[in-house]
C-alpha positions as CSV (number, residue, x, y, z in Angstrom):
1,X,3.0,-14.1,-6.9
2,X,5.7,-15.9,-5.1
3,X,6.4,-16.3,-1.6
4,X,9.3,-16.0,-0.3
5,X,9.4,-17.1,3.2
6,X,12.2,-15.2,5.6
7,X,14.0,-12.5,3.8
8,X,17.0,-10.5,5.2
9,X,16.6,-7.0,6.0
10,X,18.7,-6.4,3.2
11,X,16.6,-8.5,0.7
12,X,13.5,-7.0,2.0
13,X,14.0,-3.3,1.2
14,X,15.7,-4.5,-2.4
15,X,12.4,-6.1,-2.9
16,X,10.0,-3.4,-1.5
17,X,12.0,-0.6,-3.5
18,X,11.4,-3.0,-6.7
19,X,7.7,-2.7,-6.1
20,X,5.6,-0.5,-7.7
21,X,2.6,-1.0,-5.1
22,X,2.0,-2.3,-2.0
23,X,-1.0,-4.2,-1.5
24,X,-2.4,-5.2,1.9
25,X,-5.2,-7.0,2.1
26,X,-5.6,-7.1,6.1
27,X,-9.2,-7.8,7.6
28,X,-8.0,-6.5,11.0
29,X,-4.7,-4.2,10.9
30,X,-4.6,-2.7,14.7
31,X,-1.6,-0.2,13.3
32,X,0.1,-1.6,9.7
33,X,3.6,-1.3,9.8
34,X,4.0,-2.3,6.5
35,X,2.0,0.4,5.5
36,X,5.1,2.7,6.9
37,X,7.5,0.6,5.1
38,X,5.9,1.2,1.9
39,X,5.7,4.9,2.3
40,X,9.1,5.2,3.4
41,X,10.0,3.5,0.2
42,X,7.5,5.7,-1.7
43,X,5.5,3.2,-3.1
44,X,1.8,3.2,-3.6
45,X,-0.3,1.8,-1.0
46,X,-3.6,-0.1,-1.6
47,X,-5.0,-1.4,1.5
48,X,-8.3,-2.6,3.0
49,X,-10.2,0.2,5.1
50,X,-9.6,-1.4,8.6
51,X,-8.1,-0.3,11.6
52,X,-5.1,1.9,11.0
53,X,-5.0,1.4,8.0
54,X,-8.4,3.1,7.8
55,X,-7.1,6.2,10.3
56,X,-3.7,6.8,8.4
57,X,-4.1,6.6,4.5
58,X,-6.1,10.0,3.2
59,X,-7.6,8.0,0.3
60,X,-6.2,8.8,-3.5
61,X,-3.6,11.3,-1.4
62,X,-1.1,9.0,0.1
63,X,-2.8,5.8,-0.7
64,X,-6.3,4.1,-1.8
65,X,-8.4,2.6,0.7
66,X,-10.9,-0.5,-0.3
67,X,-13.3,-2.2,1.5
68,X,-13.0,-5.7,2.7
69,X,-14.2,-7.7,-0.2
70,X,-11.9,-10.1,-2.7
71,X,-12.1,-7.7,-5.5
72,X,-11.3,-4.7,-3.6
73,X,-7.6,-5.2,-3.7
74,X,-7.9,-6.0,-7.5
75,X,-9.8,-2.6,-8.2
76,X,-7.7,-0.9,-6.8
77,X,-4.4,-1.8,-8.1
78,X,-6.5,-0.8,-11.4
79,X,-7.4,2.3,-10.2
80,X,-3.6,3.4,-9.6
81,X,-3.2,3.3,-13.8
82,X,-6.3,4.4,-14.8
83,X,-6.1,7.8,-16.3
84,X,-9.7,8.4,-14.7
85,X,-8.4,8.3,-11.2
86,X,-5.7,10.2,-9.6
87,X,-2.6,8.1,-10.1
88,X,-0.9,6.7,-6.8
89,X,3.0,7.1,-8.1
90,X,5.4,8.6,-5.2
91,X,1.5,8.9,-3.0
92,X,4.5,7.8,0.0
93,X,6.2,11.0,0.0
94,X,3.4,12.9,1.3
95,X,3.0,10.7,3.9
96,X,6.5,10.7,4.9
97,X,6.0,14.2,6.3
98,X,3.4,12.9,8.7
């Protein structure tokens, strides 16, 4: 991991579309923008179930909601290649009609 600091705009969807997931580990997300940026890039969401995040992801349909804890995040970036679970690639485009 690397932070970045500011980013253009420009740099910022170049570096989102070079993702393959999104993680957002929020313990109080009131909406989650970034949750709209990633599925309008079509990436896979994993996010912590709070807020809107909570209200907006249908979990293992157009993302995978976790509870609050430091492993959550961590399970379920697992659980997006795991051929037990349904897989989380292009999860964004369903929510894109929403």
């Amino acid at each position: 991991m690397q932070f970045l600091g500011y980013v253009s705009d420009t740099d910022h969807v170049r570096l989102l579309n070079a993702c393959d997931l999104v993680a957002i580990p929020s313990r109080n997300e009131p909406f989650g923008l970034v949750l709209t940026e990633a599925w309008s890039a079509e990436r896979c969401v994993v996010a912590t179930e709070v807020g809107g995040l909570a209200e907006n992801i249908d979990n293992f349909r157009n993302g995978i909601k976790v509870p609050v804890r430091p492993d959550s995040i961590a399970w379920g970036g697992s659980a997006t290649s795991s051929t037990t679970r349904p897989t989380c690639r292009g999860s964004g485009k369903p929510a894109r009609g929403r």
